[in-house]
C-alpha positions as CSV (number, residue, x, y, z in Angstrom):
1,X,0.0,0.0,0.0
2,X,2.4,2.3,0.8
3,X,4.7,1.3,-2.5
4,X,1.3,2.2,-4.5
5,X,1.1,5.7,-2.4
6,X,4.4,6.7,-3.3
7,X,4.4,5.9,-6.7
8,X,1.7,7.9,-7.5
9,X,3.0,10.7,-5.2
10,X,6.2,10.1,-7.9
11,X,4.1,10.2,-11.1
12,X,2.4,13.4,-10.0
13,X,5.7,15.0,-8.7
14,X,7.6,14.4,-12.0
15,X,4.1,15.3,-14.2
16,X,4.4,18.4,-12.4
17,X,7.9,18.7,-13.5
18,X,8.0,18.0,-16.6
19,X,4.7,19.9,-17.3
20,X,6.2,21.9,-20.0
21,X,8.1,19.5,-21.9
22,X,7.7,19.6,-25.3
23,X,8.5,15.8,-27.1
24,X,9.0,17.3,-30.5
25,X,8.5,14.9,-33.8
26,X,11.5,13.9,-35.6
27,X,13.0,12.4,-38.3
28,X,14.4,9.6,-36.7
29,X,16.6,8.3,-39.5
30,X,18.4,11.8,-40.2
31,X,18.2,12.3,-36.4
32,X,20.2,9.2,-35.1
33,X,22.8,8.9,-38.0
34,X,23.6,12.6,-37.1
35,X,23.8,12.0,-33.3
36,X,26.9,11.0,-32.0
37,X,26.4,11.2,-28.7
38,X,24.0,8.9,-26.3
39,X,23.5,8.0,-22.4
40,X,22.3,5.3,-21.9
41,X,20.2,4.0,-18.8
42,X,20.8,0.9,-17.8
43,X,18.1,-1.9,-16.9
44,X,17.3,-2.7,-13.3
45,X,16.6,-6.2,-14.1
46,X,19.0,-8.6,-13.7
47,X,18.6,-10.6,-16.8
48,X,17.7,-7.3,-19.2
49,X,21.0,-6.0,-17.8
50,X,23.1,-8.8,-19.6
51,X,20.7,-8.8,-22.7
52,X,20.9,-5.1,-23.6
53,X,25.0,-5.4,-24.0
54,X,24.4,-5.9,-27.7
55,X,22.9,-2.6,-27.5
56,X,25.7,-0.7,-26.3
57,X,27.9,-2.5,-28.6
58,X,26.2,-1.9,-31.7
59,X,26.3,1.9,-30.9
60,X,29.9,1.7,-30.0
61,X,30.8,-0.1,-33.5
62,X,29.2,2.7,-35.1
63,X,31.8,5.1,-33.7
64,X,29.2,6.9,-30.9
65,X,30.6,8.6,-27.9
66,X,28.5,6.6,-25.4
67,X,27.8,7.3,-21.2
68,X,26.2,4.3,-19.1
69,X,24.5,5.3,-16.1
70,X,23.6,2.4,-13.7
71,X,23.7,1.1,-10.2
72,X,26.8,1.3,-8.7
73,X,27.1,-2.2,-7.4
74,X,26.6,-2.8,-11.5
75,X,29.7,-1.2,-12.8
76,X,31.9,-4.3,-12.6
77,X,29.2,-6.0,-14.0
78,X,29.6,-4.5,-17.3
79,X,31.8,-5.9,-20.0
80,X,35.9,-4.2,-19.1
81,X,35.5,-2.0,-22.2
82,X,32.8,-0.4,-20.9
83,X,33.6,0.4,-17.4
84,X,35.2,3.8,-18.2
85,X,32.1,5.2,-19.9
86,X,30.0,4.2,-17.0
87,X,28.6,6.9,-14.4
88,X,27.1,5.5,-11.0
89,X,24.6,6.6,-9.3
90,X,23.8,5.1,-5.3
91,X,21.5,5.0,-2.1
92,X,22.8,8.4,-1.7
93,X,21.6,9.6,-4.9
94,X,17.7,9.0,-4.4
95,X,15.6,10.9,-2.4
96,X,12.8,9.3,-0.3
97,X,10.0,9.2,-2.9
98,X,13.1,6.8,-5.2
99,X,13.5,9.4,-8.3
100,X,17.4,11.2,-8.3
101,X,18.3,13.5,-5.6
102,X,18.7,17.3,-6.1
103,X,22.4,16.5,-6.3
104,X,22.3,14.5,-9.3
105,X,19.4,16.6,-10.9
106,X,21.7,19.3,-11.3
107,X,24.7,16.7,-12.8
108,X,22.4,15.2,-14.8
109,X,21.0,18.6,-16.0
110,X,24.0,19.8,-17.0
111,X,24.9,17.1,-19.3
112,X,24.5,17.2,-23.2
113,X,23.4,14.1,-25.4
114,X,22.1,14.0,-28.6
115,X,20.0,11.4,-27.3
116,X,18.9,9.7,-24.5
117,X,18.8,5.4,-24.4
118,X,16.3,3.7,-21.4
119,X,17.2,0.2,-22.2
120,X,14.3,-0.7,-19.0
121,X,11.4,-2.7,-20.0
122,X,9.6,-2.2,-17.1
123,X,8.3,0.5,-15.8
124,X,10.9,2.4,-13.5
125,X,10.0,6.5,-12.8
126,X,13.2,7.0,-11.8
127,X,14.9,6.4,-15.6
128,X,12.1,7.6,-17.3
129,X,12.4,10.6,-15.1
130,X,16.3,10.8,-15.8
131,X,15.9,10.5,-19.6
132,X,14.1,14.1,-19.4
133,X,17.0,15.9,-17.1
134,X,19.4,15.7,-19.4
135,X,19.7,17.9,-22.5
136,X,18.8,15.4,-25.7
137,X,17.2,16.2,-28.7
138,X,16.2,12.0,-29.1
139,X,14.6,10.8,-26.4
140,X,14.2,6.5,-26.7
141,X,12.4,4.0,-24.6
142,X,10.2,0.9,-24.9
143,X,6.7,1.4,-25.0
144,X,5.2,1.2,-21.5
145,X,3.0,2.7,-18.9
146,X,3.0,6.7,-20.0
147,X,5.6,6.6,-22.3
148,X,4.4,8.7,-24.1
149,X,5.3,11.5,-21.4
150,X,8.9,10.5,-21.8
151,X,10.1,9.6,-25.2
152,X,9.9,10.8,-28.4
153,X,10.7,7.4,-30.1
154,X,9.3,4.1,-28.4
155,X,10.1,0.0,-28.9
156,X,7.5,-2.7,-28.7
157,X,8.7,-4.9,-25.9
158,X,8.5,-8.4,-25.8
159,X,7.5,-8.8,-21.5
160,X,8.7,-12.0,-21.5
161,X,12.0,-12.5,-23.1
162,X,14.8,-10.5,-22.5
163,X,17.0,-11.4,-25.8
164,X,14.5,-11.4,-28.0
165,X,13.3,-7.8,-26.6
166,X,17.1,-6.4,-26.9
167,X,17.4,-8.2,-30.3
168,X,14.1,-6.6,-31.5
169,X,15.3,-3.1,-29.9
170,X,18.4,-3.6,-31.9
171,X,16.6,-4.1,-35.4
172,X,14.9,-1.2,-35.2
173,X,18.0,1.1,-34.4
174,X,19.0,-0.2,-37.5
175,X,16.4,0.0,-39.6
176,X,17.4,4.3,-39.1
């Protein structure tokens, strides 16, 4: 009950924030081949975790300057290569309601992508939240519960498999 209460005290805090956001339409195959820039959120899950390395891979064999943010007890969970490009965030960085602290609000909001990556299939307030602090032009997400407040560019999402969600993720970068 109380999980319930604080989620919804979350939604309405970030709608509030986010009030005047503007998600404007893009061409998304002009728009990502001239990006060269991305963070990319991390998946809470265990098992997305490990699936959504091809993700970061393709982007990094196409030459873009990538940023992971995760879990701090994730970093050394990512392959060596990508450790360096990898920002933490921790208990300390969450306020009581579980969406970023002021402190990392104002990192976050003074970073500059040309896009914005939320590799979480589930719903998780906190990353969708993140993907609108930072400056990004592209903002990309699977489809899920008011996605539509969040990203400019949404995946279908396979709930069940993790690989074949990733995979599918992949294909469509591509297809731009």
């Amino acid at each position: 009950m109380i999980d319930l209460i604080k989620e919804n005290v979350s939604r309405f805090f970030i709608s509030r924030k986010l009030k005047n956001l503007v998600l404007n339409e893009q061409d998304f195959s002009e728009a990502l081949k001239r990006s060269g820039s991305f963070l990319i959120l991390m998946p809470e899950d265990e098992k997305d975790f490990r699936a959504s390395y091809l993700v970061i891979e393709h982007l990094e064999h196409l030459n873009k300057s990538i940023k992971i943010l995760t879990r701090d007890y994730r970093i050394s969970l990512l392959p060596a290569k990508f450790r360096n490009k990898a920002m933490e965030f921790g208990i300390s960085d969450l306020n009581k309601l579980d969406l970023p602290s002021h402190k990392l609000i104002e990192k976050l909001s003074e970073m500059k992508f040309d896009g914005v990556i939320d590799l979480n299939r589930k719903d998780d307030l906190f990353y969708s939240y993140v993907s609108n602090l930072v400056n990004a032009r592209i903002r990309i997400g699977f489809t899920k519960k008011g996605a539509d407040k969040f990203y400019n560019f949404q995946i279908s999402n396979n709930d069940i498999e993790s690989e074949k969600s990733y995979s599918n993720f992949l294909n469509c970068l591509k297809m731009f």
